[in-house]
C-alpha positions, 0 to 999 in steps of 0.5 A: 609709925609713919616716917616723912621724909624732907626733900633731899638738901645739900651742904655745899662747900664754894670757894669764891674769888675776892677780885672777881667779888670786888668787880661785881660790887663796882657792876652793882654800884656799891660803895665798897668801903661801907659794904659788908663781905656778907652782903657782896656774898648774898648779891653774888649768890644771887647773880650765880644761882638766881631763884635756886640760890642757897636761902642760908650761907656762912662766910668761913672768914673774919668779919670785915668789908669788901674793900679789905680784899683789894690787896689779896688778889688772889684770896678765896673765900670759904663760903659754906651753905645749904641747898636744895640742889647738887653741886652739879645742879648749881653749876648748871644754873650759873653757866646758863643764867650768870654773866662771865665775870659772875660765872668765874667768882666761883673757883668750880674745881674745888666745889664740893658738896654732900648730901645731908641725911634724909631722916633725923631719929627723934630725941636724937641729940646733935651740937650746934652753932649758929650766927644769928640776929637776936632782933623782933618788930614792934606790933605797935607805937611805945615811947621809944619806938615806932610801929614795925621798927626792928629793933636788939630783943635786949634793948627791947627789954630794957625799954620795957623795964623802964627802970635802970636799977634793974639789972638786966642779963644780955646773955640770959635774954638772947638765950630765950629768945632763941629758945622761943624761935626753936620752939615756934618754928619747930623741929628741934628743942635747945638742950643746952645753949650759950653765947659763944660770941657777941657784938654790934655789927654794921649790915649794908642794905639797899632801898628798892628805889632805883637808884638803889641807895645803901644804907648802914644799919646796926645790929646785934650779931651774936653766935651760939652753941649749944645741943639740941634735940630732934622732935620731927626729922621732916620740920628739923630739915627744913629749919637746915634748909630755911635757916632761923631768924631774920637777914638769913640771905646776909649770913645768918641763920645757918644752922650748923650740927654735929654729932653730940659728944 
């Protein structure tokens, strides 16, 4: 049997100072009482790595926003990802692309990074825990919702129910969408799965116009874990590399695994 291998990934460990995240947020014009620590997190990784940065990252840290961090001066904020290059590489791309104040976010003594394994055994069964959006995009117009509208996979369900005796399980719904995700990007199959945590999170995101006008939005933000299942080793590491679902560049998405007790 043929093995295909997935180019060689990266998880990466940065240690980002929060004042020097702040002062980019001010270069940036956000308002930094309504932006989130992912957004800040995503803009700096793309200040620092440009088109090589990580498509998925974790912020290892409480949800809250920017602006909490003004009275922890000398804070460090965990931020774990995955990347298609070494931590050498990385540092490379920011000495010759990033400003000064970018360049100095990352505390580069205390970067550390290993590489993840070149080849996955089928059937071989790992944990998971993974932060993501259980969100989709109409196709069409429906009486509460327009065409290309993202809107909760829950409320989704119950719109389409349209009847409120109906007892609808959020948990239930959440877990099968997740398991029809594995299942269309392939890789993996879910073993077991549950909802570890739950709520509506606000997401800052900016227009393309040029004034660049953030906005606030409101999504679920639910974290699982279960086991899962290796079906192809080459697919499983790029589901690593590319993350699952949508607003992966905001902290969703990574998949993190270990070895299954």
């Amino acid at each position: 049997m043929s093995i295909t291998q997935h180019p060689q990934i990266w998880m990466v460990q940065l240690w980002l100072r929060a004042p020097r995240m702040l002062e980019l947020g001010r270069m940036l014009h956000l308002p930094l009482s309504k932006t989130s620590s992912n957004y800040l997190v995503h803009c700096a990784l793309s200040e620092l790595f440009q088109k090589q940065a990580p498509k998925v990252f974790s912020l290892e840290d409480e949800h809250r926003t920017a602006a909490q961090w003004d009275t922890e001066s000398g804070r460090l904020l965990p931020v774990l990802c995955y990347s298609n290059v070494d931590k050498q590489a990385l540092q490379l791309l920011a000495q010759g692309f990033a400003s000064p104040t970018v360049y100095d976010i990352v505390n580069w003594e205390r970067v550390a990074a290993k590489p993840m394994p070149e080849f996955f055994p089928e059937n071989m069964k790992l944990s998971f825990e993974l932060r993501t959006q259980p969100v989709m995009r109409k196709a069409s117009n429906g009486e509460k919702w327009k065409k290309g509208q993202e809107i909760d996979v829950f409320l989704s369900k119950v719109w389409q129910t349209g009847d409120p005796n109906v007892e609808l399980n959020r948990e239930e719904i959440y877990t099968e969408w997740l398991r029809q995700l594995f299942a269309r990007q392939g890789g993996a199959e879910i073993e077991t799965v549950g909802v570890q945590r739950f709520s509506l999170e606000r997401m800052s995101r900016r227009n393309h116009e040029a004034k660049r006008k953030v906005t606030l939005i409101q999504r679920p933000d639910v974290t699982f874990n279960g086991i899962l299942k290796v079906k192809n080793s080459s697919l499983f590491s790029r589901l690593l590399e590319q993350g699952l679902g949508r607003h992966k560049s905001f902290g969703f998405g990574m998949l993190k695994i270990r070895r299954a007790p």
